[in-house]
C-alpha positions in Angstrom: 20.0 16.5 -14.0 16.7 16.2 -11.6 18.2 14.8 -7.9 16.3 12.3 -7.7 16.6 10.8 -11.5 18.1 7.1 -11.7 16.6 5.8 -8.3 16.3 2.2 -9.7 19.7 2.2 -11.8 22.9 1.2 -11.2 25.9 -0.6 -13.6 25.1 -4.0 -11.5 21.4 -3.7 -12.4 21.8 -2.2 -15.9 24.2 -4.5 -17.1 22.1 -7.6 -15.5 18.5 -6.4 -17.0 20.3 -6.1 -20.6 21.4 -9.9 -20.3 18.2 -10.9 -19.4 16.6 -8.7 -21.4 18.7 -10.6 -24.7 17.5 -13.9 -23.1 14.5 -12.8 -22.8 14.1 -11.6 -26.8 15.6 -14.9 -27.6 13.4 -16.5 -25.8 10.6 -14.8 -27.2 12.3 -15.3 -31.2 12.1 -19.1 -30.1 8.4 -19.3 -28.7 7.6 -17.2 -31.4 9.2 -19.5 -34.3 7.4 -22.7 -32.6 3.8 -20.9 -32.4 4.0 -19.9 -36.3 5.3 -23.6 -36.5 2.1 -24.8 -35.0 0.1 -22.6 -36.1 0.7 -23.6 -39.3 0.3 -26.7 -38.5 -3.1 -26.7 -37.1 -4.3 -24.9 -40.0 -3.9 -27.9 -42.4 -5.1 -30.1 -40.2 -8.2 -27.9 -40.0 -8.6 -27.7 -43.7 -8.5 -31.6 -43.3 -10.6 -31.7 -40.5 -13.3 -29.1 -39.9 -15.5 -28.8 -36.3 -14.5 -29.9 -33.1 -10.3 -29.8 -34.3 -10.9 -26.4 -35.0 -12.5 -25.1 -32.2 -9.8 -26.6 -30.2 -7.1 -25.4 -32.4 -8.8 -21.6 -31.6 -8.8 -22.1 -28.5 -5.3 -22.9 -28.3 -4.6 -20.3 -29.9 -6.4 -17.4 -27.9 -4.1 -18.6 -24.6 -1.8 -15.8 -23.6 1.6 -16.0 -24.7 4.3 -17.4 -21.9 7.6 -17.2 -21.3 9.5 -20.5 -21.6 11.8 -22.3 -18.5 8.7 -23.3 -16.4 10.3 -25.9 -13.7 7.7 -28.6 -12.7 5.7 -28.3 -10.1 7.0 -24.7 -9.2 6.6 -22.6 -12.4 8.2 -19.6 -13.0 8.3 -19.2 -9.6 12.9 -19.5 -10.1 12.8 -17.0 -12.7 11.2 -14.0 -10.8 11.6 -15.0 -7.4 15.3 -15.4 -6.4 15.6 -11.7 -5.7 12.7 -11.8 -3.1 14.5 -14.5 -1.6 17.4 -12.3 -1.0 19.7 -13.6 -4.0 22.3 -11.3 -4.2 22.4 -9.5 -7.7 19.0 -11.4 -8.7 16.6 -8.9 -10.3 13.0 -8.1 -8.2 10.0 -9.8 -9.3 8.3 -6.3 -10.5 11.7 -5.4 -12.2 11.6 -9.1 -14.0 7.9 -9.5 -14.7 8.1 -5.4 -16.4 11.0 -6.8 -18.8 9.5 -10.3 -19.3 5.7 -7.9 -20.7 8.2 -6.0 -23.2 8.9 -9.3 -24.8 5.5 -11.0 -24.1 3.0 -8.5 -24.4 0.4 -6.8 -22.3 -1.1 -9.8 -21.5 1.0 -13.3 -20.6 0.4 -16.1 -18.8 3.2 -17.0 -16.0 2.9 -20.2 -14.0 3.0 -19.5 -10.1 3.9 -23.1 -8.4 0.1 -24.6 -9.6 -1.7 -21.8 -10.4 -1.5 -19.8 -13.9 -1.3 -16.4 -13.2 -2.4 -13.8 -16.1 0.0 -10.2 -15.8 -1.9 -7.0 -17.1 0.4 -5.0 -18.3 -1.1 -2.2 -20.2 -4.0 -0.2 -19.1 -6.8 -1.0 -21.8 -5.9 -4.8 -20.6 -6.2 -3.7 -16.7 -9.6 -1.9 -17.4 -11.6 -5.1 -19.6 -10.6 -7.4 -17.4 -11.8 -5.9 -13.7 -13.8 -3.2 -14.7 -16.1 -5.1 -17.7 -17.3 -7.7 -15.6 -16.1 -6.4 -12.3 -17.6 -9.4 -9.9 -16.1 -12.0 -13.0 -12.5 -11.4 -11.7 -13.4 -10.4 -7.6 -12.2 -13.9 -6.6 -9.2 -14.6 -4.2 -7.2 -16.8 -4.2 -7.0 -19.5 -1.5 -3.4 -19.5 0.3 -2.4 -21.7 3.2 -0.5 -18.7 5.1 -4.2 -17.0 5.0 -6.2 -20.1 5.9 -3.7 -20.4 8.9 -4.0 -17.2 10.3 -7.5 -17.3 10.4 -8.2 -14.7 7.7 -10.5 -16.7 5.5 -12.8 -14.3 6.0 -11.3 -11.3 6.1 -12.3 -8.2 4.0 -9.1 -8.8 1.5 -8.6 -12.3 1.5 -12.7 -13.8 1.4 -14.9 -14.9 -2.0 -17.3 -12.0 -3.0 -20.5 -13.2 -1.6 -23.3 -11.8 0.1 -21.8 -11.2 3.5 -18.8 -9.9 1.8 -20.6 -7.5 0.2 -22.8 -6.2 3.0 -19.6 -5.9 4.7 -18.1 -3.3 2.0 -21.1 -1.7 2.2 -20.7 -1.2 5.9 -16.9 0.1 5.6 -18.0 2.6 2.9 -21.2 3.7 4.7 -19.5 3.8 8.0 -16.0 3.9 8.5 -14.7 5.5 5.1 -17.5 8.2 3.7 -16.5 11.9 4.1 -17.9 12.5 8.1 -16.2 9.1 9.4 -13.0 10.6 7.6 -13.2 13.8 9.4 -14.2 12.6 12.6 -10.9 10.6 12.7 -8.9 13.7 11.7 -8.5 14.5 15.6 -6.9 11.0 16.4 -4.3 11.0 13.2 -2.6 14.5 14.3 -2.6 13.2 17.7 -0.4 10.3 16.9 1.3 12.3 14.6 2.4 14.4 17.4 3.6 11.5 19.7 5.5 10.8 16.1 6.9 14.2 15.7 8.3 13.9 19.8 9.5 10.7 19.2 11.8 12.1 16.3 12.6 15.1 18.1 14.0 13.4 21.0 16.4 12.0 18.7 17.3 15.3 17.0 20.8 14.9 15.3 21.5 11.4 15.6 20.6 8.7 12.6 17.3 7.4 13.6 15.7 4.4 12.4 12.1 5.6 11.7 10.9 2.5 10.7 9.4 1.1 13.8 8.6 4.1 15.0 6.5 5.0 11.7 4.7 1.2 12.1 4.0 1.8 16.3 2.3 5.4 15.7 0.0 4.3 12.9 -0.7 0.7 14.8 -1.6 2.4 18.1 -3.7 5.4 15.7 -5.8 2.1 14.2 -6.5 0.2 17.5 -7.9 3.8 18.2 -10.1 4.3 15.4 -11.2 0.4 14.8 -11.1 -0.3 18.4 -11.0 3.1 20.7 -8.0 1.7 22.8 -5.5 3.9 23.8 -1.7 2.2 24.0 -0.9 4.4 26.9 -3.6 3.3 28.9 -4.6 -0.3 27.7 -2.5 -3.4 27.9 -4.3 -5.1 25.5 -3.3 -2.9 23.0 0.3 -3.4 23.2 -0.5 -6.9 23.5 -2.4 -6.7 19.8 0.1 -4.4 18.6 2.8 -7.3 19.3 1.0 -10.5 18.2 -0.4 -8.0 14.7 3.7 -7.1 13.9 4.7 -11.2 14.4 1.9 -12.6 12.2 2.9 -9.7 9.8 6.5 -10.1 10.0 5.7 -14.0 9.5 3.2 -13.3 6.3 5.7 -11.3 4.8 8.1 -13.9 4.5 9.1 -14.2 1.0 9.2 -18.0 2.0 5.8 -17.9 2.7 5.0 -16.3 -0.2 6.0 -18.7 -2.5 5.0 -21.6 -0.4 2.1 -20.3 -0.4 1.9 -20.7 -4.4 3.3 -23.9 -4.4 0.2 -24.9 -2.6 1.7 -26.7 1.0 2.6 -24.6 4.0 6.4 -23.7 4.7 7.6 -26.0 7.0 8.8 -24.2 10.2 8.0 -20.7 9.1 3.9 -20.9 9.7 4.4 -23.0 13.5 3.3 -19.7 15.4 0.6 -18.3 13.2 -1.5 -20.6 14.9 -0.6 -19.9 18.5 -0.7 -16.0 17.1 -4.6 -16.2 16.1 -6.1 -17.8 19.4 -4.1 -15.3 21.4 -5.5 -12.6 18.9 -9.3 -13.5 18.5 -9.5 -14.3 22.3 -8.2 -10.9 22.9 -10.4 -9.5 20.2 -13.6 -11.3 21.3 -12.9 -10.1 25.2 -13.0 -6.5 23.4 -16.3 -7.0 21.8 -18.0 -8.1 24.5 -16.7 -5.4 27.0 -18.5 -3.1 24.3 -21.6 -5.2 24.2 -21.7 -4.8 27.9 -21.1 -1.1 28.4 -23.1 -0.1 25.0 -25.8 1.8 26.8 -24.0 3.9 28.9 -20.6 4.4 26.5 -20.7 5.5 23.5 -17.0 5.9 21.7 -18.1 6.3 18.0 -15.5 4.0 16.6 -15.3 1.4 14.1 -16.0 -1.5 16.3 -19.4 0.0 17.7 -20.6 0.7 14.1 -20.3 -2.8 13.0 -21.8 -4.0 16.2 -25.1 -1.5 15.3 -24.7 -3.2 11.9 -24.0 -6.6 13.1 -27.5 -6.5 14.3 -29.1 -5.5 10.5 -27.1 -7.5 8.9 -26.4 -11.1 10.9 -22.7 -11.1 10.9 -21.3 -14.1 12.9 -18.4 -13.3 15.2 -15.9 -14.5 13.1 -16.4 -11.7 10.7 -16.4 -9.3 12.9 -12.7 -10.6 14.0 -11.3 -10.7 10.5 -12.8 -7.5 9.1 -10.8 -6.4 12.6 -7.9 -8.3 11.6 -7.8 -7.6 8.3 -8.4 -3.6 8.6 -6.0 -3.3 11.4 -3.3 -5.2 9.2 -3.8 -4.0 5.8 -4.1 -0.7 7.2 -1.0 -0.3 9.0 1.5 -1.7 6.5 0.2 0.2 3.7 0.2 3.6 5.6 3.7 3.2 7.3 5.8 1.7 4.2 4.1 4.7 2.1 4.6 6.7 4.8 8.6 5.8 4.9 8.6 6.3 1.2 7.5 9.7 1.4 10.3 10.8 4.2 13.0 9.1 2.1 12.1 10.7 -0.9 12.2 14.7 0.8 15.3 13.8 2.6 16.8 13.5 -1.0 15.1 16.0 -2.5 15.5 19.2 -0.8 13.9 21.5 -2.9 10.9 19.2 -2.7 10.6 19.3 0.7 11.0 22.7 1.2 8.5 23.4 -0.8 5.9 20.6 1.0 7.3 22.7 4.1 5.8 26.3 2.5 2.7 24.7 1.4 1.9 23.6 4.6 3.0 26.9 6.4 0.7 28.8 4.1 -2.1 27.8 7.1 -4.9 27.7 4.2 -7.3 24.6 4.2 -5.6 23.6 0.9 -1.9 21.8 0.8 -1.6 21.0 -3.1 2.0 20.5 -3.1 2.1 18.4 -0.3 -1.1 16.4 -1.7 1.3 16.1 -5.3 4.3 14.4 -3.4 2.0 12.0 -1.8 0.5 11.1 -5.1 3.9 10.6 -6.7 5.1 8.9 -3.9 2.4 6.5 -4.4 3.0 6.5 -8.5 7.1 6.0 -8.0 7.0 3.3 -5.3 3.8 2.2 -6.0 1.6 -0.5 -3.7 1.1 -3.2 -5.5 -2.1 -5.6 -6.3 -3.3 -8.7 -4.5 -3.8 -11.3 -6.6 -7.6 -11.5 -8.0 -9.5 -14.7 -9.3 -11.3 -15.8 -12.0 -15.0 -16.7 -11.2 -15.9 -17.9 -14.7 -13.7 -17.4 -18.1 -13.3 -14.1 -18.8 -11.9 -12.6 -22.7 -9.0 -9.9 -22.1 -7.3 -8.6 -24.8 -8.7 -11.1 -27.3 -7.4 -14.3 -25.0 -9.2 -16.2 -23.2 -8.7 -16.9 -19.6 -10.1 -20.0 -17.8 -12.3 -20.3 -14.7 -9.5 -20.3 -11.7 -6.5 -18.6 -13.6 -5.2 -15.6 -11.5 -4.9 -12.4 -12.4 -1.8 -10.0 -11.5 -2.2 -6.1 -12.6 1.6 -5.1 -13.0 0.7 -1.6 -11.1 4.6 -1.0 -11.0 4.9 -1.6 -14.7 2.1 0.9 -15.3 3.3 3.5 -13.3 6.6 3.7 -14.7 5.8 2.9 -18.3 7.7 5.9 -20.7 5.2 5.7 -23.2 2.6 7.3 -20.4 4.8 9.2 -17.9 7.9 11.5 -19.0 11.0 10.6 -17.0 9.1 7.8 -14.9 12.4 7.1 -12.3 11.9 10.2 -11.5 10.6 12.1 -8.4 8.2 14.9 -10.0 4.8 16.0 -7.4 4.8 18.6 -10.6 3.3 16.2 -12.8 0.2 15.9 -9.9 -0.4 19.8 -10.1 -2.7 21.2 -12.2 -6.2 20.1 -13.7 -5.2 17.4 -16.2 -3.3 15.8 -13.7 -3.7 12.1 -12.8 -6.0 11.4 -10.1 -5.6 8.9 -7.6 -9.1 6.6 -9.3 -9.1 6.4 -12.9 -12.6 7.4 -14.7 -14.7 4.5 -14.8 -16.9 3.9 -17.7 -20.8 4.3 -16.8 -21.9 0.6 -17.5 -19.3 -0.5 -14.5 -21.2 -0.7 -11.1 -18.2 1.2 -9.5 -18.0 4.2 -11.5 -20.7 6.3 -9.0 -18.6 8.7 -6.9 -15.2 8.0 -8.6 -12.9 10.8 -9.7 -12.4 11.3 -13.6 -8.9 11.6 -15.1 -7.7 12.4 -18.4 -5.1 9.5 -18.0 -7.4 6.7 -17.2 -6.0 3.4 -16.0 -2.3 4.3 -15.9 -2.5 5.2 -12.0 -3.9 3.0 -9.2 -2.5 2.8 -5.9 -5.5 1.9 -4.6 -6.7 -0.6 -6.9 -9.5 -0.4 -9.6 -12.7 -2.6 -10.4 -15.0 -4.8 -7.1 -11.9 -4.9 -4.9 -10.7 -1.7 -5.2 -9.2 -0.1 -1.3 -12.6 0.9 0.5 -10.1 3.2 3.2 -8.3 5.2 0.0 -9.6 8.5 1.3 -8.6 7.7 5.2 -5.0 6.3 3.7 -4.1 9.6 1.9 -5.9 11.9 4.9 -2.9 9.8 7.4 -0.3 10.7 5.3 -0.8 13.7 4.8 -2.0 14.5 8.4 1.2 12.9 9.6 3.9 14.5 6.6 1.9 17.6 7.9 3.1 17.8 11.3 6.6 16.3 10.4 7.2 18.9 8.4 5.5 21.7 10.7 8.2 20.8 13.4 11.2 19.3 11.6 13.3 18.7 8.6 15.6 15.7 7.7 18.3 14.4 5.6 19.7 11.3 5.0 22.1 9.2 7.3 25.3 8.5 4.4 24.2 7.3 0.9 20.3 7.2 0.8 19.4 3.5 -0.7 15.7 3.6 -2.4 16.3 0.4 -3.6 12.9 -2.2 -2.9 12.0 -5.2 -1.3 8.9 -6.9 -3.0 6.5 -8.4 -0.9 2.7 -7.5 0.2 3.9 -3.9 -0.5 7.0 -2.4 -2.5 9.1 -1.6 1.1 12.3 0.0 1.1 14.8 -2.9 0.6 16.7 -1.3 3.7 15.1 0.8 6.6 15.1 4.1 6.0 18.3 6.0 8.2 17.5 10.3 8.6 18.7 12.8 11.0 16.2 14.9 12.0 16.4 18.4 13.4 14.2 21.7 14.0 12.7 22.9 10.7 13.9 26.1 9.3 12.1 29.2 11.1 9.8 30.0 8.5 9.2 33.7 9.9 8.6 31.8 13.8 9.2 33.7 16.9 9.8 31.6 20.5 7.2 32.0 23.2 7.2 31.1 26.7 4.0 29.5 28.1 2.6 27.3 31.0 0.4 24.5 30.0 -2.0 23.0 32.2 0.1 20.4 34.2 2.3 23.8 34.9 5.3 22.3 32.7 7.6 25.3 31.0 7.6 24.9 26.9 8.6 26.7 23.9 6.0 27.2 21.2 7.3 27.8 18.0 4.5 30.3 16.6 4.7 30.2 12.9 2.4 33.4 12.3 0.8 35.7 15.1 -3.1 35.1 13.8 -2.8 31.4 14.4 -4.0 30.5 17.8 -3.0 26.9 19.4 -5.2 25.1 21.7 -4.0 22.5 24.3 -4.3 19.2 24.1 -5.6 16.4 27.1 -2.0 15.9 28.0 -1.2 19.6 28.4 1.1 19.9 25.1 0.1 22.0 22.3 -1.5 20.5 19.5 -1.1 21.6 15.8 -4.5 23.8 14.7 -3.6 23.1 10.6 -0.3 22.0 11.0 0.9 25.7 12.6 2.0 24.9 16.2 4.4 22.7 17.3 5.4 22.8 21.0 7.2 20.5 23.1 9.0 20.4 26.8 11.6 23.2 27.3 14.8 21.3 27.4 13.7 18.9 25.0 13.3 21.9 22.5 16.1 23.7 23.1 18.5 20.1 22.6 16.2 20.0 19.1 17.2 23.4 18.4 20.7 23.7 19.2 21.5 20.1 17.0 18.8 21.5 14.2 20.4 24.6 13.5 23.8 22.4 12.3 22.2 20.7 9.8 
């Protein structure tokens, strides 16, 4: 049996799915009986009555099916939502929603508090209804947790119109093509390295990464958005703090399905206020330090690109804080929680790592293995969509969906769907080798505005991590260069294996996070044909430098450690590295 088969199974969870999964057919046997009941029903009465009664009666008829048990005012919000709560034994809402679409179809209509909510479950249904008429279905919905926090605005959360889209424009152009990419690769490996330290210093006891996966990739984003340096700024610590509270707040399963409900949770919200005025004052006191120094200091990040842009285009200030906000946010707790995933799945599988650990070694440009864990990282745990809108009614799989209703892509049902992925519990980076692998972008037909650019894959539309159609994740190629930067230099300078039983069980909320914070003990990585070497950096500190092969040369960093030159070096002080070693080499 593969190590990491049955990562979502267990007799509790089995045993539960199969009862709901019989009420859920009997359900379905019921719904079904009463449609044919009316269905046949409204066809006499058609034969009777001809014109406007049947046109209504079609129309009736091309609603997506539902699942019954709607409670007033709140939907099916009790049905899929006491495991997000915390119920204990209660199913998550991606588990639920997957078994309610084998009963219901690729296409069904659940009721969300006061909004319908339409959940794409297949991948022709995914592709006609954001890729046909992509700016159709590019609304947002309008959530009170959002409006409080002061992200109206903001790149994820605002209505598609004309400043929104000059604003995209400006990410693509600017702070996501190719160069901007590249140009950041110096900053990402060195956070990376004050990560690998960090972990290092705690060599052979259980460490809690979490926190320290979320502080490395918030200070490495206040760097590239904002060119602050958390060792040297107050303010960033100060934005890295209020960021984590509103995030910790917004992520609230509470919130959440307040926020559906349509009225703000009482008590939870009180501080996002307080949070925003602390944030945009700190944020406007940024922007116009740059203003002021722009002629003599030029820092190339993201904040003096969209001030050079602010001038073409008119953005207001506010803007320019939420696309801050937003990119900072969105950013971060993508990045770590994948990030996390990734470590938790090689501490399980050794073989797997190993292997990431040989690819990387190699010291060529390419790391294909590597690149295949992080792409089945991102298929097995996979992010999950923000809602999208209907701007006008839209026809997907032969329904029709009103002006307003919401529309849910199941990306977790997709990605672990039998019928398109052999053994889909399973952790495989084979099945992301070769040339008919999946890409991370499905192939876009030519008629949609998005397909310029795009990878092509054989398997179109069963794969999105990053989303697909007028929405879809302008920073994908930045994301996947910071996790692989960072797995990079992890696995350069150390291996890892779980604290006890590893749990990959999930926690659904903005993103599919491990349901408990991931536990490793870290050590020194395996030698990997290394040889010890004493040198003297430039503040005159003794260090070991692990030199993987004899033709790689290592070149110091500002801080007079030695920074990895593709992932070959990894050097740290003498006594730190020898504690590393001695606890590494009893793992």
């Amino acid at each position: 049996m593969h190590p990491c088969s049955g990562l979502h199974e267990g007799p509790d969870k089995r045993s539960h799915a199969k009862a709901m999964g019989c009420t859920f057919k009997s359900l379905k046997l019921r719904s079904l009986g009463l449609a044919l009941s009316t269905h046949g029903t409204a066809t006499c009465r058609a034969h009777r009555c001809r014109g406007a009664r049947r046109i209504r009666r079609l129309t009736l008829l091309a609603s997506p099916p539902s699942p019954p048990g709607a409670v007033p005012g709140l939907g099916h919000l009790p049905l899929i939502g006491l495991g997000a709560l915390g119920v204990p034994g209660a199913l998550q809402p991606h588990e639920i929603m997957g078994s309610l679409a084998d009963d219901f179809g690729d296409v069904m209509l659940l009721r969300f508090g006061t909004s319908d909510v339409a959940v794409l479950s297949s991948p022709g249904a995914v592709e006609e209804a954001l890729c046909t008429e992509p700016m159709a279905t590019a609304g947002r919905p309008s959530l009170p947790s959002v409006r409080i926090n002061g992200l109206s605005q903001g790149l994820s959360t605002a209505q598609p119109d004309d400043a929104w889209r000059q604003m995209r424009a400006v990410l693509l152009q600017e702070a996501f093509a190719p160069p901007a990419v590249a140009r950041a690769r110096p900053a990402i490996r060195r956070e990376a390295q004050r990560l690998v330290r960090a972990l290092a210093a705690e060599a052979g006891t259980v460490a809690e990464v979490r926190c320290q996966l979320r502080t490395a990739l918030t200070s490495l984003l206040l760097r590239w958005a904002l060119g602050l340096d958390s060792a040297s700024r107050p303010e960033a610590k100060e934005l890295e703090s209020l960021i984590e509270d509103a995030w910790a707040t917004l992520t609230d399963p509470v919130v959440t399905a307040s926020d559906f409900v349509g009225v703000a949770a009482p008590g939870v919200l009180d501080r996002l206020p307080e949070l925003r005025r602390e944030r945009t004052r700190l944020l406007r006191s940024l922007i116009t330090e740059r203003r002021r120094n722009a002629e003599r200091e030029q820092r190339g990040d993201f904040l003096e690109a969209l001030l050079r842009s602010q001038k073409k285009h008119g953005f207001g200030e506010d803007l320019i804080v939420e696309t801050l906000v937003s990119l900072t946010t969105a950013g971060i707790s993508t990045v770590a929680t994948a990030l996390e995933w990734l470590l938790l799945l090689l501490a399980r599988d050794e073989v797997a790592q190993g292997k990431a650990r040989a690819d990387v070694c190699q010291g060529g440009r390419e790391t294909p293995y590597l690149e295949a864990c992080i792409l089945e990282t991102l298929r097995l745990k996979t992010p999950l969509f923000v809602p999208r809108k209907c701007l006008k009614q839209v026809e997907v799989s032969g329904f029709q969906l009103p002006e307003g209703t919401l529309l849910l892509p199941d990306s977790y049902k997709l990605a672990h769907d039998p019928s398109a992925w052999e053994a889909p519990n399973e952790f495989r980076p084979e099945r992301f080798l070769g040339p008919d692998a999946p890409k991370a972008r499905p192939e876009l037909k030519p008629k949609c505005p998005f397909a310029q650019g795009w990878d092509s894959s054989s398997t179109p539309f069963k794969y999105l991590p990053f989303g697909v159609g007028a929405r879809f994740c302008p920073g994908a190629t930045l994301a996947v260069e910071q996790l692989r930067l960072f797995a990079a230099e992890l696995l350069m300078a150390l291996q890892w294996r779980p604290a006890g039983n590893l749990d990959l069980s999930e926690a659904y909320s903005f993103t599919l996070t491990p349901a408990a914070p991931a536990r490793l003990i870290f050590g020194a990585a395996p030698r990997m044909d290394r040889r010890p070497a004493q040198r003297k950096t430039k503040n005159g500190s003794s260090t070991v430098c692990f030199m993987v092969a004899a033709s790689f040369r290592a070149r110091q960093s500002e801080d007079g450690a030695c920074i990895l030159v593709r992932n070959v070096v990894f050097q740290v002080g003498f006594s730190e590295q020898l504690s590393v070693r001695q606890k590494g080499n009893a793992l």
